[in-house]
Backbone atoms as SQL, in Angstrom:
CREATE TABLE atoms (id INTEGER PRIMARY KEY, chain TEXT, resi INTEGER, resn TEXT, atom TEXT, x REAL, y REAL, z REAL);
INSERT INTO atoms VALUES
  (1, 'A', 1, 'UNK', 'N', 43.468, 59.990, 42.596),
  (2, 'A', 1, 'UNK', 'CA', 43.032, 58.687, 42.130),
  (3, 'A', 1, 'UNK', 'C', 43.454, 58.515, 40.681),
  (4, 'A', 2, 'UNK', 'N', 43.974, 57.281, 40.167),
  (5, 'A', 2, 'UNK', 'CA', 44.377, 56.957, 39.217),
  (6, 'A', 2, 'UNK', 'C', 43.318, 56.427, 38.090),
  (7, 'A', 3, 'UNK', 'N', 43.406, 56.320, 37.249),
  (8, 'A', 3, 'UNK', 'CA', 42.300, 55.586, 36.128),
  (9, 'A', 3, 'UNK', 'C', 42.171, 54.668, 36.277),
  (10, 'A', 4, 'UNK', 'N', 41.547, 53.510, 36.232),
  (11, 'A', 4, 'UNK', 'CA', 41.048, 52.433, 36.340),
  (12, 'A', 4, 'UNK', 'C', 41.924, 51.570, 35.779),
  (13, 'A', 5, 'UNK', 'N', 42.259, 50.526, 36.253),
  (14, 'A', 5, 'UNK', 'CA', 43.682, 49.711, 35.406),
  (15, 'A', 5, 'UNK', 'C', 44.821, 50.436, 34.578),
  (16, 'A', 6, 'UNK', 'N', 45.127, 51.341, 35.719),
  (17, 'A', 6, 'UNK', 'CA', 46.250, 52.697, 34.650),
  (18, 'A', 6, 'UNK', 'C', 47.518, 51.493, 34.594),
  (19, 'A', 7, 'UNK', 'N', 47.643, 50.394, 34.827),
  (20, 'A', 7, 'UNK', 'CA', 49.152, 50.144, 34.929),
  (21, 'A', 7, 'UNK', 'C', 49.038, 49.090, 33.805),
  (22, 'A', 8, 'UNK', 'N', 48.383, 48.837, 32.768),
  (23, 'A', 8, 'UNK', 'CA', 47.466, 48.236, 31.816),
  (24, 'A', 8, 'UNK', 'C', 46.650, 48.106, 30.635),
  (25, 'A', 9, 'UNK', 'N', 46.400, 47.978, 29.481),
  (26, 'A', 9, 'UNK', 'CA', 45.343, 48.435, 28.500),
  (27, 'A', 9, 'UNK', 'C', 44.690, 47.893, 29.022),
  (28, 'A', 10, 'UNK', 'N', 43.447, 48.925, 28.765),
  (29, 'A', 10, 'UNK', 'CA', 41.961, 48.749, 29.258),
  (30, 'A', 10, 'UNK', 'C', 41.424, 47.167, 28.594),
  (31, 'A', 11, 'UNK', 'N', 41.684, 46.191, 29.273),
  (32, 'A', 11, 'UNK', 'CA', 40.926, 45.076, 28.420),
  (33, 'A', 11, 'UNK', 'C', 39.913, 44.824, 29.246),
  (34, 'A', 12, 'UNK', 'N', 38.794, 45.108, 29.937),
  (35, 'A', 12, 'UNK', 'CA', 37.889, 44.677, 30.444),
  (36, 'A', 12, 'UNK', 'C', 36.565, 44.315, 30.036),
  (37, 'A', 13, 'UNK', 'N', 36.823, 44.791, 28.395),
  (38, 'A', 13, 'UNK', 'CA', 35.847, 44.979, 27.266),
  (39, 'A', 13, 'UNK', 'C', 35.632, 43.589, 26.566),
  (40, 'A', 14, 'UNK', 'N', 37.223, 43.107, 26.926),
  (41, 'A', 14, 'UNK', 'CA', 37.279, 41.829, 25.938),
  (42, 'A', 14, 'UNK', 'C', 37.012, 40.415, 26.416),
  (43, 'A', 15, 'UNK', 'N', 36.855, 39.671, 25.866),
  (44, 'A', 15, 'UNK', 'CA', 37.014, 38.186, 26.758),
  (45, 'A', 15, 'UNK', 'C', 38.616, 37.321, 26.311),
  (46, 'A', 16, 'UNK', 'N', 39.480, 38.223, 26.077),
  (47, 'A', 16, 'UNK', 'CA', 40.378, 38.093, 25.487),
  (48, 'A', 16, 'UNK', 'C', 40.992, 37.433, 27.243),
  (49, 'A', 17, 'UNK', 'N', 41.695, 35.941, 27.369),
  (50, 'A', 17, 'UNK', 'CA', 42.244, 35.985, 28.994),
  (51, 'A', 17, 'UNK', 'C', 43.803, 36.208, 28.664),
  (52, 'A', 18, 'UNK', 'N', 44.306, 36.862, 28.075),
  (53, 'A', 18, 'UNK', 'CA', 45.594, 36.865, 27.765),
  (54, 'A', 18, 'UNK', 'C', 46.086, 38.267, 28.668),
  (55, 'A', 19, 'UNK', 'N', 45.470, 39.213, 28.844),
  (56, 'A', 19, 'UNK', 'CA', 45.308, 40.213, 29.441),
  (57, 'A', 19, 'UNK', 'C', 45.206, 40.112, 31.195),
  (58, 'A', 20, 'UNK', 'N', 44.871, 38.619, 31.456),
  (59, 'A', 20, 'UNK', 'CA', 45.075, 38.257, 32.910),
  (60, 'A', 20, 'UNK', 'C', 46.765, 38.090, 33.354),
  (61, 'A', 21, 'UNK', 'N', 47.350, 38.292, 32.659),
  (62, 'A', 21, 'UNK', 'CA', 48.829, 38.369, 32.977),
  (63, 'A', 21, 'UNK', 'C', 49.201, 39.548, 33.759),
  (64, 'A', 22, 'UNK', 'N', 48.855, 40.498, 33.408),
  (65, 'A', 22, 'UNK', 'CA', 48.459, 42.076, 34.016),
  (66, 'A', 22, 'UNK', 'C', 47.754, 41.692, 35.878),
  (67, 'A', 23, 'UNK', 'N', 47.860, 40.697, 35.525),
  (68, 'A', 23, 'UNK', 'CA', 46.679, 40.523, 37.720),
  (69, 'A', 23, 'UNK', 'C', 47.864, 40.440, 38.078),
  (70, 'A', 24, 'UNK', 'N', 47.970, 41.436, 39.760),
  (71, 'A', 24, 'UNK', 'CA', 49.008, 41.049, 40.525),
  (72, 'A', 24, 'UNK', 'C', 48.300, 40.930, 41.661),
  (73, 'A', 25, 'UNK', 'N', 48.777, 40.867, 42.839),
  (74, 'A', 25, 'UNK', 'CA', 48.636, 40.453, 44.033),
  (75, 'A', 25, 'UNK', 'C', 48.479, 42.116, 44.617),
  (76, 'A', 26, 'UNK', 'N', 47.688, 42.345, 45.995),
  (77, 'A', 26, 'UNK', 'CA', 47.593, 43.982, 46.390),
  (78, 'A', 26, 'UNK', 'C', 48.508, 44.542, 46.393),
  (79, 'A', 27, 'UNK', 'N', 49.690, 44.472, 46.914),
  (80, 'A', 27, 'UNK', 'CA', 51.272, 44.328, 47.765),
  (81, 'A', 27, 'UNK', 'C', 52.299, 44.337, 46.528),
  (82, 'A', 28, 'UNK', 'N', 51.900, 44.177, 44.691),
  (83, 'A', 28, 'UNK', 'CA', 52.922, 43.548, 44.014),
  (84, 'A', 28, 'UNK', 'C', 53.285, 45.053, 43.516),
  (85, 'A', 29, 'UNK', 'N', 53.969, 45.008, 42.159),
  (86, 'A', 29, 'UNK', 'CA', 54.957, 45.612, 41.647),
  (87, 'A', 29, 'UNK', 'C', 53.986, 47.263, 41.517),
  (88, 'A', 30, 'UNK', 'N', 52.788, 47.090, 41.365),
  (89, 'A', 30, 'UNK', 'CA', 52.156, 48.640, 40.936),
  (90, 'A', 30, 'UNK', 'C', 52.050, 49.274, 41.959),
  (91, 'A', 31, 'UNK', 'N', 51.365, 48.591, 43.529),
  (92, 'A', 31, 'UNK', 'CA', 51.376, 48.897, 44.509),
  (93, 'A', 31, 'UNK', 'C', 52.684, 49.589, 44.723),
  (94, 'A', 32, 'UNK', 'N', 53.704, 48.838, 44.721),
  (95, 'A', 32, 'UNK', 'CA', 55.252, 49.121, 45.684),
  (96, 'A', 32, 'UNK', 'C', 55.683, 50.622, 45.354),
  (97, 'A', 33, 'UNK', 'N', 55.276, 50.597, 43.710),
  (98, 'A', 33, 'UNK', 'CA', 55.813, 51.585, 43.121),
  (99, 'A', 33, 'UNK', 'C', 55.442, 52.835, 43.227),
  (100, 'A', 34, 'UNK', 'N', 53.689, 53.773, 43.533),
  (101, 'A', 34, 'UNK', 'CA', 53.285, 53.940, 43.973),
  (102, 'A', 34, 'UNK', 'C', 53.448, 54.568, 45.602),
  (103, 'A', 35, 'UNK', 'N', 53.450, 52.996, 46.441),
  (104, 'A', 35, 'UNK', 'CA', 54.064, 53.726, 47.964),
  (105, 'A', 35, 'UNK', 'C', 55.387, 54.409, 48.085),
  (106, 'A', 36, 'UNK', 'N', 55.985, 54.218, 47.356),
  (107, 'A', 36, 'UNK', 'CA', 57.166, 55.138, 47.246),
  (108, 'A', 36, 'UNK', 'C', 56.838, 56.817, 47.259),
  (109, 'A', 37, 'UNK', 'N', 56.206, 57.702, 46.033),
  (110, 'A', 37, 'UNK', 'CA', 55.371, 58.134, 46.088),
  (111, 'A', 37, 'UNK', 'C', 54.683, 58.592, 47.421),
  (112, 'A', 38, 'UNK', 'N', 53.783, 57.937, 47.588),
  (113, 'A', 38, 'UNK', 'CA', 53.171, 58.406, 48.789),
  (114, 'A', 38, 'UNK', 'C', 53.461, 58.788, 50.028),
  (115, 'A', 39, 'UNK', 'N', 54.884, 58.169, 49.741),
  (116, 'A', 39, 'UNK', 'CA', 55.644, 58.750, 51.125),
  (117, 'A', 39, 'UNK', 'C', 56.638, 60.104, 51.295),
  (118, 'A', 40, 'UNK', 'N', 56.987, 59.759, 50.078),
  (119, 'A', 40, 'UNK', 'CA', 57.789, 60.701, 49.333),
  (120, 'A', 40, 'UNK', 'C', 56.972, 62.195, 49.482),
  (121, 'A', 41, 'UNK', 'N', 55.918, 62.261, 49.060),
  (122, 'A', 41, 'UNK', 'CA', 55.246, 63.244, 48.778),
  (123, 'A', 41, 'UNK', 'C', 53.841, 63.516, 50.168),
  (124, 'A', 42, 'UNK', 'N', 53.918, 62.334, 50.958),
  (125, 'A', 42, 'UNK', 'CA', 53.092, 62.350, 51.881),
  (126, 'A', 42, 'UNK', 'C', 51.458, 62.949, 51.425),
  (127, 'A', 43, 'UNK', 'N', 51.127, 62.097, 50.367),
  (128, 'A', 43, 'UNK', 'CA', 49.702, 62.320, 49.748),
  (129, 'A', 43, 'UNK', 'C', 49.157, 60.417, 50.099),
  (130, 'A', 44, 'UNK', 'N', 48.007, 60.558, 50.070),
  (131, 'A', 44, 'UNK', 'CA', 47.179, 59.724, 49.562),
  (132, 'A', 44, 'UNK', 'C', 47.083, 59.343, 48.673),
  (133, 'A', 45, 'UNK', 'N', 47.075, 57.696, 47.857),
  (134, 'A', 45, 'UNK', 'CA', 47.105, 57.646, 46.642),
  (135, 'A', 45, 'UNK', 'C', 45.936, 56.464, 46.313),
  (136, 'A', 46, 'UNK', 'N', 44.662, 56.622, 44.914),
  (137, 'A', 46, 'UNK', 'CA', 44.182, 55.399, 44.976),
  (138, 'A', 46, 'UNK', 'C', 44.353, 54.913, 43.851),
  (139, 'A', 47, 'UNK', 'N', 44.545, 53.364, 44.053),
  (140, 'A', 47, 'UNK', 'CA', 45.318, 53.190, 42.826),
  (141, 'A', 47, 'UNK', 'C', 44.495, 51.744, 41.704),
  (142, 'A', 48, 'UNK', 'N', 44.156, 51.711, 41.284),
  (143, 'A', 48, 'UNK', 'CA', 43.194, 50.905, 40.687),
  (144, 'A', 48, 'UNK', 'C', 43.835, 49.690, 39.872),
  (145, 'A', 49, 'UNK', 'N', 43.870, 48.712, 40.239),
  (146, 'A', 49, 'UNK', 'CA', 44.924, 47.205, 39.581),
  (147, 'A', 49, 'UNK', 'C', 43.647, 45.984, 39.061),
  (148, 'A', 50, 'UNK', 'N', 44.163, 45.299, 38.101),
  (149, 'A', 50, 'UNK', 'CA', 43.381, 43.904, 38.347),
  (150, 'A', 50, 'UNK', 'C', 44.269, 42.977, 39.665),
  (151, 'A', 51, 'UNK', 'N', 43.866, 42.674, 40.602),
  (152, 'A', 51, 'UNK', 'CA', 44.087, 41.605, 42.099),
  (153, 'A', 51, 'UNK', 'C', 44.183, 40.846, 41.189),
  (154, 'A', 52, 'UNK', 'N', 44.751, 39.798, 41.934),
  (155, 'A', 52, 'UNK', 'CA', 44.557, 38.094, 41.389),
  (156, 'A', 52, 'UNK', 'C', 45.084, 38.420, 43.134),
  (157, 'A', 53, 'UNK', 'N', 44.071, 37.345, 43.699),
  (158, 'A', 53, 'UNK', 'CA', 44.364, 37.095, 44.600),
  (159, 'A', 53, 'UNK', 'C', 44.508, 35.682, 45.142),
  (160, 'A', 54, 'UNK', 'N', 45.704, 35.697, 45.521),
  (161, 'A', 54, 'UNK', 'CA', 45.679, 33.921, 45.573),
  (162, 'A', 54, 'UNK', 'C', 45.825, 33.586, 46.625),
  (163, 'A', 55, 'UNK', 'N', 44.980, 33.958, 47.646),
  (164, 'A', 55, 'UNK', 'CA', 44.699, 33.334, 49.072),
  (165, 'A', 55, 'UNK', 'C', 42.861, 32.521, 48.535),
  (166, 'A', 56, 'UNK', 'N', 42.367, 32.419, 47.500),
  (167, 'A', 56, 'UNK', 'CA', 41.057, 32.480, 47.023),
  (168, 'A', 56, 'UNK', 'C', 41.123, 31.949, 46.077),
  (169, 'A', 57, 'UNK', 'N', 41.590, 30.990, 45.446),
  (170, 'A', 57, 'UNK', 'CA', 41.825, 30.179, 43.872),
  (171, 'A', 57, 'UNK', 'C', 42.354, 31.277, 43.164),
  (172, 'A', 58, 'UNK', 'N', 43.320, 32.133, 43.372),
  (173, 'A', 58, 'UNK', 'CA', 43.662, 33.133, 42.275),
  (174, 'A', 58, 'UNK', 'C', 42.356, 33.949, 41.135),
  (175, 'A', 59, 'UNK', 'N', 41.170, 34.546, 42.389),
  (176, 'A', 59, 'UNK', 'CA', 40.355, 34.915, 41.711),
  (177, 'A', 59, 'UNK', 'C', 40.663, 36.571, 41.358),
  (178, 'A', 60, 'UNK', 'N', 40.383, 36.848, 40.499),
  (179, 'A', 60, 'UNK', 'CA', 40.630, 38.011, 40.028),
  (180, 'A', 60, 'UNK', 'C', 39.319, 39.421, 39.843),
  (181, 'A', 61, 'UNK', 'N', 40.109, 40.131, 40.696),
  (182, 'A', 61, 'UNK', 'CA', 39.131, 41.358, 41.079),
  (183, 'A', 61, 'UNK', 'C', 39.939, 42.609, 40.509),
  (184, 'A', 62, 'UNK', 'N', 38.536, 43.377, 39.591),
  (185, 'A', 62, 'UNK', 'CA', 38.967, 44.789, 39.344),
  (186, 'A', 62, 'UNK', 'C', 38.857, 46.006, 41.125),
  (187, 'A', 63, 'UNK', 'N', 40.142, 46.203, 41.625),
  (188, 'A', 63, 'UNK', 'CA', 40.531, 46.491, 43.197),
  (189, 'A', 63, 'UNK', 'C', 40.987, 47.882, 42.754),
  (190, 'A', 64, 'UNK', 'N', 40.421, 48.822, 43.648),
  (191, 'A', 64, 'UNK', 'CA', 41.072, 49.902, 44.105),
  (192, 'A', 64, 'UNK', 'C', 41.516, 49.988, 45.322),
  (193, 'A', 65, 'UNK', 'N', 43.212, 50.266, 45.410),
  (194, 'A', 65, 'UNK', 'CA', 44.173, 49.649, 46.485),
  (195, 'A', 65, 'UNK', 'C', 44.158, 51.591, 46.795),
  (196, 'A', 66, 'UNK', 'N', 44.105, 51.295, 48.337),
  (197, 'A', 66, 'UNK', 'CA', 44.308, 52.936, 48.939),
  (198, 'A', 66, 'UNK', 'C', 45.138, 52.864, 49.704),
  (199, 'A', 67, 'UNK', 'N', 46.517, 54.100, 49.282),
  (200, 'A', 67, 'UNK', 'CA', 47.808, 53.970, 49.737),
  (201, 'A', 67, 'UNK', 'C', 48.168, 55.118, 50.564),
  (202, 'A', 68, 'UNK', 'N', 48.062, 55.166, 52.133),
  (203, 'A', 68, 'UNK', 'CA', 48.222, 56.058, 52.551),
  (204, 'A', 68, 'UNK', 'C', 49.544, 57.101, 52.810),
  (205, 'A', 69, 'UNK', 'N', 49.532, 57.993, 53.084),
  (206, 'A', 69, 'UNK', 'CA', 50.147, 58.968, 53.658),
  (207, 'A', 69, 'UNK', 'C', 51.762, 58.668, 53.783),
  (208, 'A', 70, 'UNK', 'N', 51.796, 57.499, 54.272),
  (209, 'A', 70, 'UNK', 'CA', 53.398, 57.018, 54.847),
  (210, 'A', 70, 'UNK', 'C', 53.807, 55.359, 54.037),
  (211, 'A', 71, 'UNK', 'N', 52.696, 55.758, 52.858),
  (212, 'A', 71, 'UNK', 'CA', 53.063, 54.431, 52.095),
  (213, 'A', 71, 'UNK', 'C', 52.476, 53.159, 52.186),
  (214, 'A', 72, 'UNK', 'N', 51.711, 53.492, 53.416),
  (215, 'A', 72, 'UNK', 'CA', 51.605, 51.671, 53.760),
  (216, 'A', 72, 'UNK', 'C', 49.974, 51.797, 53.070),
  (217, 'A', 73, 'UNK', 'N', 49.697, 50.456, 52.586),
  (218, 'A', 73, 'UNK', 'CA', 48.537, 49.934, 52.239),
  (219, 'A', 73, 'UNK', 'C', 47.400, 49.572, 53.346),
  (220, 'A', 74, 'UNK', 'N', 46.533, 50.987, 53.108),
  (221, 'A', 74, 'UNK', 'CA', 45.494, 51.302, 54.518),
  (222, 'A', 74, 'UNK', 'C', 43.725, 50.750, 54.192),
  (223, 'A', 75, 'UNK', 'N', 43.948, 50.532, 52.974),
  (224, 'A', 75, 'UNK', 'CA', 42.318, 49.693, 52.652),
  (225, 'A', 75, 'UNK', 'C', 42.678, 49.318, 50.938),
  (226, 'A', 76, 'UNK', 'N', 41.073, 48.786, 51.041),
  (227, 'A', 76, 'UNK', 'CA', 40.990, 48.407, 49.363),
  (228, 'A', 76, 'UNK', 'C', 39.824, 47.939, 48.928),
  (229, 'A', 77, 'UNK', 'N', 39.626, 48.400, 48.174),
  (230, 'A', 77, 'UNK', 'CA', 37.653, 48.202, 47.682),
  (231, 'A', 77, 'UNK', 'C', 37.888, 47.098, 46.167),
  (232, 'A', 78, 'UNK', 'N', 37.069, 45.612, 46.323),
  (233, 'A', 78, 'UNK', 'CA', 36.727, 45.400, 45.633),
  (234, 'A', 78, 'UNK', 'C', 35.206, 45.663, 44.876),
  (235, 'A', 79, 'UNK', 'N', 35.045, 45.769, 43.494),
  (236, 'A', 79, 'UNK', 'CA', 34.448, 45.560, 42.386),
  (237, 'A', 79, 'UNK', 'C', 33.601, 44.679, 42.722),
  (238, 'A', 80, 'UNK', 'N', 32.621, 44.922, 43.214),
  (239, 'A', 80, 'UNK', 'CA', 31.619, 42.624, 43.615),
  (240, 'A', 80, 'UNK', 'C', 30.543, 43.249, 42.130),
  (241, 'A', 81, 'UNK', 'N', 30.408, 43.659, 41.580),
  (242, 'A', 81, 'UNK', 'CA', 29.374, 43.772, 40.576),
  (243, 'A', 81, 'UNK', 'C', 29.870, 44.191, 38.927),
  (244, 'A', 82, 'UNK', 'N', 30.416, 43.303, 38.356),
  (245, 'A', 82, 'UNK', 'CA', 30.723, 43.700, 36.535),
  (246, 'A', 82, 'UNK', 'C', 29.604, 43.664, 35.862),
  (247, 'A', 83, 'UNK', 'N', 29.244, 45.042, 34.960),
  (248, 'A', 83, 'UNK', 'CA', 27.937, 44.957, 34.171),
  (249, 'A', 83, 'UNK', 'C', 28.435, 44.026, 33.005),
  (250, 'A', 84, 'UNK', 'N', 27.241, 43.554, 32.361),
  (251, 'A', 84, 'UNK', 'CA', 27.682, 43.582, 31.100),
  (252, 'A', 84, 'UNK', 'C', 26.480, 43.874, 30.174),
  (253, 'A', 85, 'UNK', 'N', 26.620, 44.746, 29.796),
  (254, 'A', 85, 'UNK', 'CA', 26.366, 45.678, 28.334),
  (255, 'A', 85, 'UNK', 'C', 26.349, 45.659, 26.957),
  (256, 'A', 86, 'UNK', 'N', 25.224, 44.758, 26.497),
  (257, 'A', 86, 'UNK', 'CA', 26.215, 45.034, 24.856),
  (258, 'A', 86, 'UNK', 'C', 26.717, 44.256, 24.677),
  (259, 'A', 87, 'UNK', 'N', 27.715, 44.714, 24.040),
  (260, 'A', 87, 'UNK', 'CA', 28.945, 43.754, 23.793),
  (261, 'A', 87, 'UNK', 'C', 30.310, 44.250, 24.575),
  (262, 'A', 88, 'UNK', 'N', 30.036, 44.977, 25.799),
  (263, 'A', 88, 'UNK', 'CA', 30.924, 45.285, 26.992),
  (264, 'A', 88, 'UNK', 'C', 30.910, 44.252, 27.659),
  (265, 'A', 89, 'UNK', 'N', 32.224, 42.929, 27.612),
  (266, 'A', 89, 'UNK', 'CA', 31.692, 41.739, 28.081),
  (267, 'A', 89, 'UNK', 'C', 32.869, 41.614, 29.969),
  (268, 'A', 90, 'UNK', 'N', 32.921, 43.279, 30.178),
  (269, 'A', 90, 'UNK', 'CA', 33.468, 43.192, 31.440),
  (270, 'A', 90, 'UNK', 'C', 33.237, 41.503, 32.764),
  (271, 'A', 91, 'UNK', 'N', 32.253, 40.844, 32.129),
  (272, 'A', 91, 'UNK', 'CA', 31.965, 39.905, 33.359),
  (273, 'A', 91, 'UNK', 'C', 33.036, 38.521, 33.151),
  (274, 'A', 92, 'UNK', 'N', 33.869, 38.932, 31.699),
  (275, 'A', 92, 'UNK', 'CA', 35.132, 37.563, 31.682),
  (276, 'A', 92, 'UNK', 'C', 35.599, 37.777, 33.256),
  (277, 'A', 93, 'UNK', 'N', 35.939, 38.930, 33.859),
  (278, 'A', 93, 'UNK', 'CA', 36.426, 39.020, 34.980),
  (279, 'A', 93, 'UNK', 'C', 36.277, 38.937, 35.857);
């Protein structure tokens, strides 16, 4: 398993939306790159992205995409709960 938005600086802290440029789709460029990988090496991989998913108004979910064995994209867990903390203002997202 990968770090949490490894393909990314950690902005989940900020309410900064400039950092929504970083959302891709499950299937996009971090994913692809990745299943390569997984096939290659025939491991499991989980891989943690901001979604923008635009079957849904392009809503944007912190997603851990799970990439199996032969590459192909076999599940994926969204995030339904951002704390916010402080001044940890994770809920811009």
């Amino acid at each position: 398993m990968l770090q949490e938005a490894w393909m990314m600086p950690f902005a989940f802290c900020t309410r900064e939306k400039r950092w929504c440029e970083f959302a891709e789709p499950i299937n996009g460029e971090s994913t692809q790159f990745l299943q390569e990988f997984a096939l290659k090496y025939s491991m499991v991989i989980i891989s943690s992205i901001l979604e923008r998913d635009i079957n849904h108004g392009e809503t944007l979910w912190n997603t851990a995409v799970i990439i199996g064995n032969h590459g192909s994209i076999i599940g994926k867990h969204r995030k339904n709960h951002i704390p916010r903390v402080g001044d940890f203002n994770e809920s811009t997202y």
